[in-house]
Structure formats: structure tokens, C-alpha cells
ROMARVEX-253113 format. One record per atom (N, C-alpha, C, O, CB): residue number from 1; atom name; x, y, z. Coordinates in steps of 0.05 Angstrom, whole numbers. Glycine has a CB too. Layout:
<atoms>
+-------+-------+--------+--------+--------+
| marmi | vexti |     px |     py |     pz |
+-------+-------+--------+--------+--------+
|   NUM |    CA |      X |      Y |      Z |
...
+-------+-------+--------+--------+--------+
</atoms>
This chain:
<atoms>
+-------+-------+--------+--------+--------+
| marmi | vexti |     px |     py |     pz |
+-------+-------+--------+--------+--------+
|     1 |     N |    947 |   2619 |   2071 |
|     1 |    CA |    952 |   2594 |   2057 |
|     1 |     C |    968 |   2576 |   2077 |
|     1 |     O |    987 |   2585 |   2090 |
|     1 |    CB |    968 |   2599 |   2031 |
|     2 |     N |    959 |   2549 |   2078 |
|     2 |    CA |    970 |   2539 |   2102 |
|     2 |     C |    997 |   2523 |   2082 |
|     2 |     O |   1001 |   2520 |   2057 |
|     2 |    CB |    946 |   2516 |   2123 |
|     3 |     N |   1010 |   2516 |   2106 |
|     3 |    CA |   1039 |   2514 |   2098 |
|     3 |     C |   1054 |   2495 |   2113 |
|     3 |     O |   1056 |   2504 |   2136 |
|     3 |    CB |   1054 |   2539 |   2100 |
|     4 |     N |   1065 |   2472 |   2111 |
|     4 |    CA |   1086 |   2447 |   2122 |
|     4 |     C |   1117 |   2443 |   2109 |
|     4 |     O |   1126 |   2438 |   2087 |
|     4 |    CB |   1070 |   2416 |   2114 |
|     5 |     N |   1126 |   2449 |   2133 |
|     5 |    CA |   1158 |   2441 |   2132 |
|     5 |     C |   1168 |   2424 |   2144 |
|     5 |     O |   1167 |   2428 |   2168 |
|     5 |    CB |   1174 |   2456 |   2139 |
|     6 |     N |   1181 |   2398 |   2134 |
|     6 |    CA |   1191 |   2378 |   2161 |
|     6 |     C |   1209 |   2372 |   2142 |
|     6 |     O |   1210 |   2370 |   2118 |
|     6 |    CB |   1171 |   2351 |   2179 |
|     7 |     N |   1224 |   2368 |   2165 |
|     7 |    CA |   1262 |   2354 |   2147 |
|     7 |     C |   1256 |   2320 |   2169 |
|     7 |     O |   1246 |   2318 |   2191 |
|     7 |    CB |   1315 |   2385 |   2166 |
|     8 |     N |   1265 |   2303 |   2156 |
|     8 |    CA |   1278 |   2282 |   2162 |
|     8 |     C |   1307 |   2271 |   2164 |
|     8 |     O |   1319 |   2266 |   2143 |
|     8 |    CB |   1268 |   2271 |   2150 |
|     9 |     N |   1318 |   2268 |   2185 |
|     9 |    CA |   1362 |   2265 |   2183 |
|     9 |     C |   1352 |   2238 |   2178 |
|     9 |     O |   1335 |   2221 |   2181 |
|     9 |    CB |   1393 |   2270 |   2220 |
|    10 |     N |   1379 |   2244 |   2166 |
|    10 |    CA |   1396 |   2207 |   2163 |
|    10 |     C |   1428 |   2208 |   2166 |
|    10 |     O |   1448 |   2211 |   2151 |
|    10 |    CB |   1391 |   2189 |   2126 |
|    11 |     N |   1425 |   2204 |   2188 |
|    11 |    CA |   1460 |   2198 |   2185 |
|    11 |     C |   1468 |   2178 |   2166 |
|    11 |     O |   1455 |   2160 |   2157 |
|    11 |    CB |   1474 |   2186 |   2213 |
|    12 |     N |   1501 |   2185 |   2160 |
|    12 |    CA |   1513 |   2171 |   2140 |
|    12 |     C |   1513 |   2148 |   2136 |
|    12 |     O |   1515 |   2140 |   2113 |
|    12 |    CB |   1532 |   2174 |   2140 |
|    13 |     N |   1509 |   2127 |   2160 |
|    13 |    CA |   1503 |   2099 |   2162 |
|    13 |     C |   1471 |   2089 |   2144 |
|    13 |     O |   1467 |   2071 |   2128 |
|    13 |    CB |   1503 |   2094 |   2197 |
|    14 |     N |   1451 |   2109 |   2155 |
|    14 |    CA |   1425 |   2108 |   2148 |
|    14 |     C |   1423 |   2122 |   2116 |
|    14 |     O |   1405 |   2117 |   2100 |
|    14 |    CB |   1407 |   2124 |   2171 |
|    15 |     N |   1441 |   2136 |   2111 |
|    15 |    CA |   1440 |   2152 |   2082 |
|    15 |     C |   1447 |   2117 |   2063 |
|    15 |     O |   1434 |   2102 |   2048 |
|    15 |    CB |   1473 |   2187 |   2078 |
|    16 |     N |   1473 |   2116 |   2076 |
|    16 |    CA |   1483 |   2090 |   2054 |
|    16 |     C |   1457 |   2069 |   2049 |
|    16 |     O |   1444 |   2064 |   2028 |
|    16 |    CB |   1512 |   2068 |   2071 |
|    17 |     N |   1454 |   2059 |   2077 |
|    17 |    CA |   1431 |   2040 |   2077 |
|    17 |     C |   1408 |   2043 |   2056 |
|    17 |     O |   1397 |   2025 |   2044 |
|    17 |    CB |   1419 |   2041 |   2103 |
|    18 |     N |   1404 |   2062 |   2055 |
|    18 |    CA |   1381 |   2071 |   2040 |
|    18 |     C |   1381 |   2072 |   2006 |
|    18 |     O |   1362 |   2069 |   1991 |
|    18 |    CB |   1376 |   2098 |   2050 |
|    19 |     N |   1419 |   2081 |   1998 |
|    19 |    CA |   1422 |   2078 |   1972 |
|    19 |     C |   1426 |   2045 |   1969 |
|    19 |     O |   1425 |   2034 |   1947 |
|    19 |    CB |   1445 |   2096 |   1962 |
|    20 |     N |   1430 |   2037 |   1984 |
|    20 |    CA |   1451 |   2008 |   1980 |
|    20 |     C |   1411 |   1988 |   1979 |
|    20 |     O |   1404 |   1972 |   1961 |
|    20 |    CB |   1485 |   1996 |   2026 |
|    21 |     N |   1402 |   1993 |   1992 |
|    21 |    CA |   1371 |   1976 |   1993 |
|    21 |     C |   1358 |   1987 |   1974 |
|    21 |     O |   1338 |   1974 |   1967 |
|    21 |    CB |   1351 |   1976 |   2020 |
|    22 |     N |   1361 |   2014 |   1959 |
|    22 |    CA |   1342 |   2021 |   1931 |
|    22 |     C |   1353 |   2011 |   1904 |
|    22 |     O |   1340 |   2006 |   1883 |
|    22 |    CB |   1340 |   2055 |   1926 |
|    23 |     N |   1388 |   2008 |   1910 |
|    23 |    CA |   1401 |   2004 |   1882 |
|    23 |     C |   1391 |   1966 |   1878 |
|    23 |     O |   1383 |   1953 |   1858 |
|    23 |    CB |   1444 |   2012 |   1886 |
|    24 |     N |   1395 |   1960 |   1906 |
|    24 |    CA |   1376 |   1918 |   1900 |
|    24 |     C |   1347 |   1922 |   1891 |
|    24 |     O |   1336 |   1907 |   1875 |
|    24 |    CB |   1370 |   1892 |   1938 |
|    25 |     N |   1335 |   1940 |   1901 |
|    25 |    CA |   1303 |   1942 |   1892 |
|    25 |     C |   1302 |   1953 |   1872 |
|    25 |     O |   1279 |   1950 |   1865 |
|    25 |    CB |   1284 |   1956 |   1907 |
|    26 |     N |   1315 |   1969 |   1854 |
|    26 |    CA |   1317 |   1977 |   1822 |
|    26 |     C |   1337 |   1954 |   1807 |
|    26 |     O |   1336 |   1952 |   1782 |
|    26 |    CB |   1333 |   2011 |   1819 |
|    27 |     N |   1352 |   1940 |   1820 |
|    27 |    CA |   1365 |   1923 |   1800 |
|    27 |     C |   1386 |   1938 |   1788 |
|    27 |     O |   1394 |   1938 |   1765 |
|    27 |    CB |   1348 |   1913 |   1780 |
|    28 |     N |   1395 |   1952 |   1813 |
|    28 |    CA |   1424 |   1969 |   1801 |
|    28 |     C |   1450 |   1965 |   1811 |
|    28 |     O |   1452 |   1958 |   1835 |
|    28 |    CB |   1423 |   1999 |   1805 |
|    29 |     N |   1477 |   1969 |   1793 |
|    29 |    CA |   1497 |   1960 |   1814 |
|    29 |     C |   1498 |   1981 |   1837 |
|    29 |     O |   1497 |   2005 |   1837 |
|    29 |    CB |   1527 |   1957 |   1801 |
|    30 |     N |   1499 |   1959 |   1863 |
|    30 |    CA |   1505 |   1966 |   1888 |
|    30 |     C |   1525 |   1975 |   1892 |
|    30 |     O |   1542 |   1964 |   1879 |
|    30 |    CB |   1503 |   1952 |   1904 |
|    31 |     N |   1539 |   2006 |   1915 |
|    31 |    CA |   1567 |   2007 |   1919 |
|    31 |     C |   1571 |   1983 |   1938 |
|    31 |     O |   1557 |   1965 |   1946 |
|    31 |    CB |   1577 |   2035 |   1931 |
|    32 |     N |   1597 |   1991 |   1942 |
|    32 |    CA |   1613 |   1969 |   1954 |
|    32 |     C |   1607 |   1967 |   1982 |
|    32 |     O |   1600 |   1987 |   1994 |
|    32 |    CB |   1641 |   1972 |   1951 |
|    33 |     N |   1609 |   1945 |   1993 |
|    33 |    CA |   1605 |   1936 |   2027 |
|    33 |     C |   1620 |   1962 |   2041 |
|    33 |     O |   1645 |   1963 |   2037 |
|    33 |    CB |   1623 |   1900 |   2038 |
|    34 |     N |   1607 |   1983 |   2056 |
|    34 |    CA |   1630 |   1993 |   2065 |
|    34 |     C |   1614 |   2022 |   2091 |
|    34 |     O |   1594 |   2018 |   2106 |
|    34 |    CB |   1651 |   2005 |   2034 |
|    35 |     N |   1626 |   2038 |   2089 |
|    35 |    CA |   1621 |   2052 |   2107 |
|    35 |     C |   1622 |   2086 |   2101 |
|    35 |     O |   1642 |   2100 |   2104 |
|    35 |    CB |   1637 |   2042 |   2127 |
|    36 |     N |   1595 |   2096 |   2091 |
|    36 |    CA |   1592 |   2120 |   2086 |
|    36 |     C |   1616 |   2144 |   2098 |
|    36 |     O |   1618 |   2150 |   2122 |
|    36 |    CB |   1565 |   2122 |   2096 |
|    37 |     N |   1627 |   2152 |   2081 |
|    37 |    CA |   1649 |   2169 |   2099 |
|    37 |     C |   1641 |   2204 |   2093 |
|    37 |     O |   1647 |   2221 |   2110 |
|    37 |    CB |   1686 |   2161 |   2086 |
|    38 |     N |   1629 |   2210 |   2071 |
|    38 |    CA |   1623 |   2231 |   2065 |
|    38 |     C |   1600 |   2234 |   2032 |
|    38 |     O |   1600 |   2218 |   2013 |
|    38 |    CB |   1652 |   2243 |   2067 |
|    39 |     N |   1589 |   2250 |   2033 |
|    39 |    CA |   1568 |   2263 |   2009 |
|    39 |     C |   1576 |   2291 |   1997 |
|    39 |     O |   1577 |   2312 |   2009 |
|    39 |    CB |   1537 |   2268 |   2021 |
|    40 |     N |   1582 |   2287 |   1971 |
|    40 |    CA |   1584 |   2321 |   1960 |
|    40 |     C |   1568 |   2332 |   1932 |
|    40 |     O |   1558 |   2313 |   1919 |
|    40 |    CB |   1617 |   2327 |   1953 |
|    41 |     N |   1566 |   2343 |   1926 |
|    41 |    CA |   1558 |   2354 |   1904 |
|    41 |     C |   1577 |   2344 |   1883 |
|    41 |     O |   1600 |   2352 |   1883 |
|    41 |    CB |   1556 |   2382 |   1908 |
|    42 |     N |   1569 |   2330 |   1867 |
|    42 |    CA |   1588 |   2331 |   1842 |
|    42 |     C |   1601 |   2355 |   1827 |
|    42 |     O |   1587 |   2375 |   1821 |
|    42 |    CB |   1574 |   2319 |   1824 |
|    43 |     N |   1621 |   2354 |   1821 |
|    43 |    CA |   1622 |   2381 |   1811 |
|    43 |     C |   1627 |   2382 |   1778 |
|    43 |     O |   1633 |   2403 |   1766 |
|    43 |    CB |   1644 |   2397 |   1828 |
|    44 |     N |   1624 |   2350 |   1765 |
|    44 |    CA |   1617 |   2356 |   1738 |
|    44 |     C |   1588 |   2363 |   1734 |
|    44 |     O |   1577 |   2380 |   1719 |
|    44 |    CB |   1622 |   2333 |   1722 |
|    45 |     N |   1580 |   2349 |   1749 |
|    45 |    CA |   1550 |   2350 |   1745 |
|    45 |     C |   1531 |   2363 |   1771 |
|    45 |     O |   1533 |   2351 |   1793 |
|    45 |    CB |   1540 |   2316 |   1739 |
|    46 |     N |   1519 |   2381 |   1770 |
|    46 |    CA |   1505 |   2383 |   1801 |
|    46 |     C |   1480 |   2372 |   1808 |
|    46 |     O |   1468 |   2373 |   1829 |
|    46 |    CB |   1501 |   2410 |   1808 |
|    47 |     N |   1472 |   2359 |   1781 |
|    47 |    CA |   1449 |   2342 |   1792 |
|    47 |     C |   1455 |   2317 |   1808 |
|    47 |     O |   1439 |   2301 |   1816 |
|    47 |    CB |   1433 |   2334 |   1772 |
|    48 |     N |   1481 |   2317 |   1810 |
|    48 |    CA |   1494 |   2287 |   1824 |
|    48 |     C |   1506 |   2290 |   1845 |
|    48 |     O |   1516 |   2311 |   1851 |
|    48 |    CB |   1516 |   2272 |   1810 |
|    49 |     N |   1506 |   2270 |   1860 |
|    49 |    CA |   1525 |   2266 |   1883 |
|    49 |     C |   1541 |   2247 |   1886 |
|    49 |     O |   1537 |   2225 |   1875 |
|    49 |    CB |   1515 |   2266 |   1903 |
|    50 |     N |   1561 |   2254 |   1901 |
|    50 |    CA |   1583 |   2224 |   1902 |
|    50 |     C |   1586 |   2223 |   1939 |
|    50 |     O |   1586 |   2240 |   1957 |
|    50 |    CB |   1625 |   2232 |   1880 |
|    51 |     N |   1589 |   2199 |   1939 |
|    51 |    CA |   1588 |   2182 |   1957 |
|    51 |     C |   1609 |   2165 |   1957 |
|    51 |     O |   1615 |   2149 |   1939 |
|    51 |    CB |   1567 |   2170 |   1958 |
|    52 |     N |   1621 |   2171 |   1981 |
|    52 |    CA |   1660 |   2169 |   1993 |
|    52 |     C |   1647 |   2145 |   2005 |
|    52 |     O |   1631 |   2148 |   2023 |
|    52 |    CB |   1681 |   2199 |   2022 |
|    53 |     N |   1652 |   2125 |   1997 |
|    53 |    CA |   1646 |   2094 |   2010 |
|    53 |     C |   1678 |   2084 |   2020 |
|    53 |     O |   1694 |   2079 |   2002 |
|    53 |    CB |   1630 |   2068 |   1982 |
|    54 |     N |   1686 |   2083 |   2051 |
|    54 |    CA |   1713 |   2068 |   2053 |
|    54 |     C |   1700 |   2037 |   2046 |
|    54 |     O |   1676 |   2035 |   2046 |
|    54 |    CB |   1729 |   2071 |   2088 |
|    55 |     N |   1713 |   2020 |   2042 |
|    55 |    CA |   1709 |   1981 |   2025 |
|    55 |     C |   1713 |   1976 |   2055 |
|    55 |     O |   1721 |   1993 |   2071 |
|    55 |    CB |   1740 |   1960 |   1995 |
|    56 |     N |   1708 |   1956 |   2060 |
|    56 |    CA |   1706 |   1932 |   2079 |
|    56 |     C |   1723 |   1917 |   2072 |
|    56 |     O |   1728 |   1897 |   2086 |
|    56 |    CB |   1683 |   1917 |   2082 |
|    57 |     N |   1735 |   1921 |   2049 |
|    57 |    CA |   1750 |   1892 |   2039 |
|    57 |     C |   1777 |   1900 |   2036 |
|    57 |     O |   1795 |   1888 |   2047 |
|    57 |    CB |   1739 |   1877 |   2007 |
|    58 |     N |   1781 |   1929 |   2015 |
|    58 |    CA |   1804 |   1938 |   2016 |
|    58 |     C |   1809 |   1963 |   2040 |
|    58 |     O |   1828 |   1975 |   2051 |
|    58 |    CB |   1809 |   1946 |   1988 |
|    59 |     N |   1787 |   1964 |   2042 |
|    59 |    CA |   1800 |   2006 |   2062 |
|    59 |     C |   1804 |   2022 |   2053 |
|    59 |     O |   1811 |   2042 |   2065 |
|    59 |    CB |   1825 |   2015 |   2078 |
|    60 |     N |   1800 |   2020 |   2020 |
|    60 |    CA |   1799 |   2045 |   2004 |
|    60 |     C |   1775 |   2059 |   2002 |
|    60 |     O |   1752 |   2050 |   2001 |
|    60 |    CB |   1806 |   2040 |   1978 |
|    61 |     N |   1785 |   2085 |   2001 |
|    61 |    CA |   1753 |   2101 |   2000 |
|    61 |     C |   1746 |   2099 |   1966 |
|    61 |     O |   1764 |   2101 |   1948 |
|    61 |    CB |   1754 |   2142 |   2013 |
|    62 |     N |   1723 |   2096 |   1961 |
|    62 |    CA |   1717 |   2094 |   1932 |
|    62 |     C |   1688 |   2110 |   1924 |
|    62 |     O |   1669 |   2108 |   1939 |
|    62 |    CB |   1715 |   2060 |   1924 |
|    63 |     N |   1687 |   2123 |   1900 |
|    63 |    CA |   1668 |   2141 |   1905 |
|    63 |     C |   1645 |   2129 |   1878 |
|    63 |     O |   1648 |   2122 |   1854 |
|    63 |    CB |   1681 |   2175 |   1904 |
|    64 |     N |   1627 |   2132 |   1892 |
|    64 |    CA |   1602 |   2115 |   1875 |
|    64 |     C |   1580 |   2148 |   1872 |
|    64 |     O |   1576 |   2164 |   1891 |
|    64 |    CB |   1582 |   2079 |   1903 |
|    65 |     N |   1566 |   2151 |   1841 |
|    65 |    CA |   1555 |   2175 |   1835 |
|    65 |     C |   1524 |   2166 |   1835 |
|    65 |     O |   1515 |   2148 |   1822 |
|    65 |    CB |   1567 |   2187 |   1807 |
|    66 |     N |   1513 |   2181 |   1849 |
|    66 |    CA |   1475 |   2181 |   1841 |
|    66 |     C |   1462 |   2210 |   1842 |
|    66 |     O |   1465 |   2228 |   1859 |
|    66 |    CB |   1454 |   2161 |   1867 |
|    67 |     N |   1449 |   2210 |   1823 |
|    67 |    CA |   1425 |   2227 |   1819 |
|    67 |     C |   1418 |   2246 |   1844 |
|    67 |     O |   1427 |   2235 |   1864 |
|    67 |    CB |   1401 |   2209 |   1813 |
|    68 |     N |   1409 |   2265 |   1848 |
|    68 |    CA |   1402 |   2272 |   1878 |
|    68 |     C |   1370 |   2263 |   1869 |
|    68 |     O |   1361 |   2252 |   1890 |
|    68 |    CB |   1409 |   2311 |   1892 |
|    69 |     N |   1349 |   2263 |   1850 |
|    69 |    CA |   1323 |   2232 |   1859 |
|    69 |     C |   1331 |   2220 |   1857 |
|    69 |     O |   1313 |   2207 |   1846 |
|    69 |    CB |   1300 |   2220 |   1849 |
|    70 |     N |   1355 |   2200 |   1858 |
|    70 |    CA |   1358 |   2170 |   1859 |
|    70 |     C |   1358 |   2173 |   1894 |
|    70 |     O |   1341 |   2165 |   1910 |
|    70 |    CB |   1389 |   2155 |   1840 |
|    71 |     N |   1382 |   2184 |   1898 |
|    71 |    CA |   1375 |   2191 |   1931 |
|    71 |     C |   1355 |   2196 |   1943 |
|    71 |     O |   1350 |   2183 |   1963 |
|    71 |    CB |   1386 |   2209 |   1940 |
|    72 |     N |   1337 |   2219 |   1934 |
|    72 |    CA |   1315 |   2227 |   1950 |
|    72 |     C |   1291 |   2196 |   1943 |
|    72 |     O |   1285 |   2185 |   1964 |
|    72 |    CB |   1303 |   2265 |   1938 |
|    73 |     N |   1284 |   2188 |   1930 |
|    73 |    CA |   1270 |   2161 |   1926 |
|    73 |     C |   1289 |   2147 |   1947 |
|    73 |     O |   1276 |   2138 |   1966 |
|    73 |    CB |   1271 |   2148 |   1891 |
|    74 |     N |   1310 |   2143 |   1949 |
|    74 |    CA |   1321 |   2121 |   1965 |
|    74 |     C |   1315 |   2123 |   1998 |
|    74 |     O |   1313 |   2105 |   2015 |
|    74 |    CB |   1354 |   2120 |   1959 |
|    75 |     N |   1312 |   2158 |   2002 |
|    75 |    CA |   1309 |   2169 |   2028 |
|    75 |     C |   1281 |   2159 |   2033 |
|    75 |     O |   1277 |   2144 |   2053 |
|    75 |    CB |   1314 |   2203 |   2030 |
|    76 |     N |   1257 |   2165 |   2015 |
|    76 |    CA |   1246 |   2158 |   2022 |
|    76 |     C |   1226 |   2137 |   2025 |
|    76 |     O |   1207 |   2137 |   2041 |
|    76 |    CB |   1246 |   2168 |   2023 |
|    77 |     N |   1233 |   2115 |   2005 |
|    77 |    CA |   1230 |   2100 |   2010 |
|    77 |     C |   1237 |   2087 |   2040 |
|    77 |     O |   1221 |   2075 |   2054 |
|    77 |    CB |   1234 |   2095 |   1992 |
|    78 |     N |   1268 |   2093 |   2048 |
|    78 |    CA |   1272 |   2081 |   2075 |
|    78 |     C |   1254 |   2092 |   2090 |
|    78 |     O |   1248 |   2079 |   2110 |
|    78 |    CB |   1299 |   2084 |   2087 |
|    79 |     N |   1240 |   2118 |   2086 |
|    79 |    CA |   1221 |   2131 |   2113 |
|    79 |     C |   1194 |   2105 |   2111 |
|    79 |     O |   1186 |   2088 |   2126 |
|    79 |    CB |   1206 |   2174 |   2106 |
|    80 |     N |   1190 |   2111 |   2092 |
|    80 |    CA |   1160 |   2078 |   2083 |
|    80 |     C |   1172 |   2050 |   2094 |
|    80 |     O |   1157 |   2038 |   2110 |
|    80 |    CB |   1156 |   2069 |   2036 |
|    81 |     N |   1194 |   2039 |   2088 |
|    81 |    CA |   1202 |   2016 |   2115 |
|    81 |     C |   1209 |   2024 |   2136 |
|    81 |     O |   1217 |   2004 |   2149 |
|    81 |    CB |   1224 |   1998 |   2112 |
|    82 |     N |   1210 |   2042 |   2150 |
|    82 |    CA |   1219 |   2053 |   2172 |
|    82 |     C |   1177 |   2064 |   2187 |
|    82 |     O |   1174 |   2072 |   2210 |
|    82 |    CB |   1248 |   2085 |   2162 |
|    83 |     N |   1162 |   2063 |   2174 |
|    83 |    CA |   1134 |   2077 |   2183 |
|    83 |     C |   1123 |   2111 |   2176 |
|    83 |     O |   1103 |   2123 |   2171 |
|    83 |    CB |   1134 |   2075 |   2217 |
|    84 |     N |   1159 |   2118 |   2180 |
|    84 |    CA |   1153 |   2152 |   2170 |
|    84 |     C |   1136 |   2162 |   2153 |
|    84 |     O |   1139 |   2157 |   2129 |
|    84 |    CB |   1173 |   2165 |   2160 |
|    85 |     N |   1117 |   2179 |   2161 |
|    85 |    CA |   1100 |   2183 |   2140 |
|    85 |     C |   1104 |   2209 |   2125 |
|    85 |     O |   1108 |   2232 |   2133 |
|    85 |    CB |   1074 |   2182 |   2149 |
|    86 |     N |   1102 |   2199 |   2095 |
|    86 |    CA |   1105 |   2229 |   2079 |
|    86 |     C |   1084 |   2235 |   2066 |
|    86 |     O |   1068 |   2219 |   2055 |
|    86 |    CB |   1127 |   2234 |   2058 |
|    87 |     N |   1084 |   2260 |   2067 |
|    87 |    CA |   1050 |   2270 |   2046 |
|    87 |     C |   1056 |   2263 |   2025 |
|    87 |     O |   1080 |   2262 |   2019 |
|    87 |    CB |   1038 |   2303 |   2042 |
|    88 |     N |   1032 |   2257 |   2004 |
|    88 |    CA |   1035 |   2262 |   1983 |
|    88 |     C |   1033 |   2285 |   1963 |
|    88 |     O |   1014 |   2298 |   1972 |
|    88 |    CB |   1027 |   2251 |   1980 |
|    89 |     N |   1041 |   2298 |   1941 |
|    89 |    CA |   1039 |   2312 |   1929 |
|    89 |     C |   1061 |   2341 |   1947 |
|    89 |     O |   1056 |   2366 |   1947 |
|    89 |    CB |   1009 |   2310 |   1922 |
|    90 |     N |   1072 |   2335 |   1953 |
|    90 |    CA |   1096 |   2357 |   1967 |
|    90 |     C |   1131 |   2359 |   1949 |
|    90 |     O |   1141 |   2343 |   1933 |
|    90 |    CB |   1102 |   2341 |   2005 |
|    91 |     N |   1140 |   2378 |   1957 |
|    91 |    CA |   1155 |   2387 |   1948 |
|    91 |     C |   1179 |   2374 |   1964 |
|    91 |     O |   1178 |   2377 |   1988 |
|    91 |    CB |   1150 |   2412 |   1947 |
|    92 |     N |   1205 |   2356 |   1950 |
|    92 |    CA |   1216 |   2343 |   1964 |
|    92 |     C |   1242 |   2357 |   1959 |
|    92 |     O |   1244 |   2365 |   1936 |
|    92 |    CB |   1212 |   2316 |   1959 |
|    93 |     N |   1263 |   2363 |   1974 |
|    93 |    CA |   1292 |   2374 |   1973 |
|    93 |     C |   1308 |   2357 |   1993 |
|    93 |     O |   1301 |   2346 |   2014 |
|    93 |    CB |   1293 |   2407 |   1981 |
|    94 |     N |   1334 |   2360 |   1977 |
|    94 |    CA |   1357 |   2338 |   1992 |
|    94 |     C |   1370 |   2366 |   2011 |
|    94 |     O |   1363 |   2389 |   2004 |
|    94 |    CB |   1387 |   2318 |   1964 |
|    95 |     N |   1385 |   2362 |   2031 |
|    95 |    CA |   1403 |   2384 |   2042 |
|    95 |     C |   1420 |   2366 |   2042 |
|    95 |     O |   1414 |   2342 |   2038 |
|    95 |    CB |   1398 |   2399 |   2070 |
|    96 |     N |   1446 |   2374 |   2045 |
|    96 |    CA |   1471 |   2358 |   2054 |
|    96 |     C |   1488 |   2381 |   2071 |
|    96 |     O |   1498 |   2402 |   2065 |
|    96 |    CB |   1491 |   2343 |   2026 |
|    97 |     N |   1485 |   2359 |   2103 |
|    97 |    CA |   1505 |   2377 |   2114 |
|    97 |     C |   1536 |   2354 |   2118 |
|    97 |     O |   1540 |   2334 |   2105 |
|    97 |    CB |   1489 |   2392 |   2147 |
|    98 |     N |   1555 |   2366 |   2140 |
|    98 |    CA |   1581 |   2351 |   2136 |
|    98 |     C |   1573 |   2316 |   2148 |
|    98 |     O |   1587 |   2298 |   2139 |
|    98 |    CB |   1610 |   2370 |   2157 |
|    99 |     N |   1556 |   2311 |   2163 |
|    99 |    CA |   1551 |   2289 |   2171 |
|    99 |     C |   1529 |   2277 |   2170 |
|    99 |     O |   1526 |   2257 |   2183 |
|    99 |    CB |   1558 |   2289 |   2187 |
|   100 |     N |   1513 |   2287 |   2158 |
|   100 |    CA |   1488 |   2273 |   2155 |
|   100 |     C |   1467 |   2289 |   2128 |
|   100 |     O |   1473 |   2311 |   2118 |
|   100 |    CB |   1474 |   2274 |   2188 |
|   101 |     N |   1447 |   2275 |   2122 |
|   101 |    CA |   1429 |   2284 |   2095 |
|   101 |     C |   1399 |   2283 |   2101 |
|   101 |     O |   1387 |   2264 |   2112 |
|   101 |    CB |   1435 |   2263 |   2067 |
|   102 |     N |   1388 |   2307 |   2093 |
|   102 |    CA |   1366 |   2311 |   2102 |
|   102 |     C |   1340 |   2320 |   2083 |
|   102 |     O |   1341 |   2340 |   2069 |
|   102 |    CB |   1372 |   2327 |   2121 |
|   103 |     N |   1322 |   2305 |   2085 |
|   103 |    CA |   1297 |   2302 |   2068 |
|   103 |     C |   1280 |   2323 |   2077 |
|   103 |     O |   1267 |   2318 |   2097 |
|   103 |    CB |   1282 |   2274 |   2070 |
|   104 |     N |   1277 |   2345 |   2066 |
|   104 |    CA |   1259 |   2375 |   2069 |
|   104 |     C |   1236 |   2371 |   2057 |
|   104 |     O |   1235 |   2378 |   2033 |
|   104 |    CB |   1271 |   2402 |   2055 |
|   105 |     N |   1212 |   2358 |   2069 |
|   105 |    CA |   1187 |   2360 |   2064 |
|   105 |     C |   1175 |   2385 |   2066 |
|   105 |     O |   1173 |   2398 |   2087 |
|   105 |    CB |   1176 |   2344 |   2078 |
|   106 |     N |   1160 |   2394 |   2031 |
|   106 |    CA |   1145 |   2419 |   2033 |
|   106 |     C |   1118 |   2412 |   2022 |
|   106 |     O |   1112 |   2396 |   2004 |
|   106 |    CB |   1158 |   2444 |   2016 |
|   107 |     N |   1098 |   2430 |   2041 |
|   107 |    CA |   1071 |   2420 |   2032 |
|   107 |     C |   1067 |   2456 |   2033 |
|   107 |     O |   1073 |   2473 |   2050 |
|   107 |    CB |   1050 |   2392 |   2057 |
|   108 |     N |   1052 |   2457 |   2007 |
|   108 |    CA |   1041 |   2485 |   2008 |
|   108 |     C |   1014 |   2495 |   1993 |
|   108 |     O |   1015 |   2507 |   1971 |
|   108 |    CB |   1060 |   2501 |   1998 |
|   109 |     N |    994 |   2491 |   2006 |
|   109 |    CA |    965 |   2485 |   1989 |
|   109 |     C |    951 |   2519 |   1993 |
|   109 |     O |    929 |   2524 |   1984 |
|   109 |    CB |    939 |   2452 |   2008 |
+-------+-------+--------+--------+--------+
</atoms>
């Protein structure tokens, strides 16, 4: 049975980018102007993640919650403005390591 694995990174700069340009293309509030500092697992919820945004304005870190598909849609959508191509009909998984987040493309026919 043939079989495809490919991860895609995004560093933290490119992770934010990606939530911050899906939350204007859904018409959702945006986090704040700022600078991805870290990603974790929620730990009320584990279908969520929070996102350590330091502000641009104040310098406080402030933590904004999404979905892990709100993320993975946001990932890849940025791969579709970026050219990256993803199969369709595959099996999509988020990883989170300490500095960057990664889109685990599975194709298994």
C-alpha cells in the first residue's frame, strides 16, 4: 500500500502570520499586533491551543485561544499563498515543537 509523509515548519513568525491572515479571511477577532513568543496545548481544553503573543503596543505577553483546525486551516491555507502544494483527501496533524509548528501531511491509499 503506498504511503506519503511530509511535514511542513513554520516558525513562530510564519505560525502567527498565518493565524493573524485566516482570523481577517473568516471575519474573526484578530490577536494583537505582536510577536509569536510561544504555542501550547491548552490545558482546559486539548482541542485548543494558546498562543503567547508579546503586543507591540504594550510588551505584554497576552494569550489568544484557537482550535488546533482553526490552526491547521490557517497553516494551510498559508501553504496555498505561499504555492505549497497539499494533496487532497490526506490526513492532516499539527506537531508543536518549542519553536516552531508543523503540518504532518498523511496520504495513505
Amino acid at each position: 500500500m503506498p504511503r506519503e509523509d511530509r511535514r511542513v515548519y513554520f516558525d513562530m513568525q510564519e505560525s502567527y502570520r498565518a493565524v493573524y491572515s485566516f482570523c481577517e479571511h473568516k471575519s474573526v477577532a484578530k490577536p494583537v499586533s505582536g510577536i509569536l513568543q510561544k504555542v501550547d496545548v491548552n490545558l482546559e481544553s486539548p482541542l485548543d491551543l494558546d498562543f503567547y503573543i508579546e503586543s507591540n503596543r504594550t510588551g505584554k505577553v497576552e494569550v489568544f485561544v484557537y482550535s488546533i483546525d482553526f490552526v491547521v486551516a490557517a497553516l494551510m491555507m498559508l501553504c496555498k499563498d505561499s504555492k505549497i502544494p497539499l494533496p487532497k483527501g490526506v490526513n492532516k496533524h499539527l506537531e508543536i515543537t518549542k519553536d516552531k509548528l508543523i503540518l504532518r501531511v498523511q496520504l495513505i491509499r
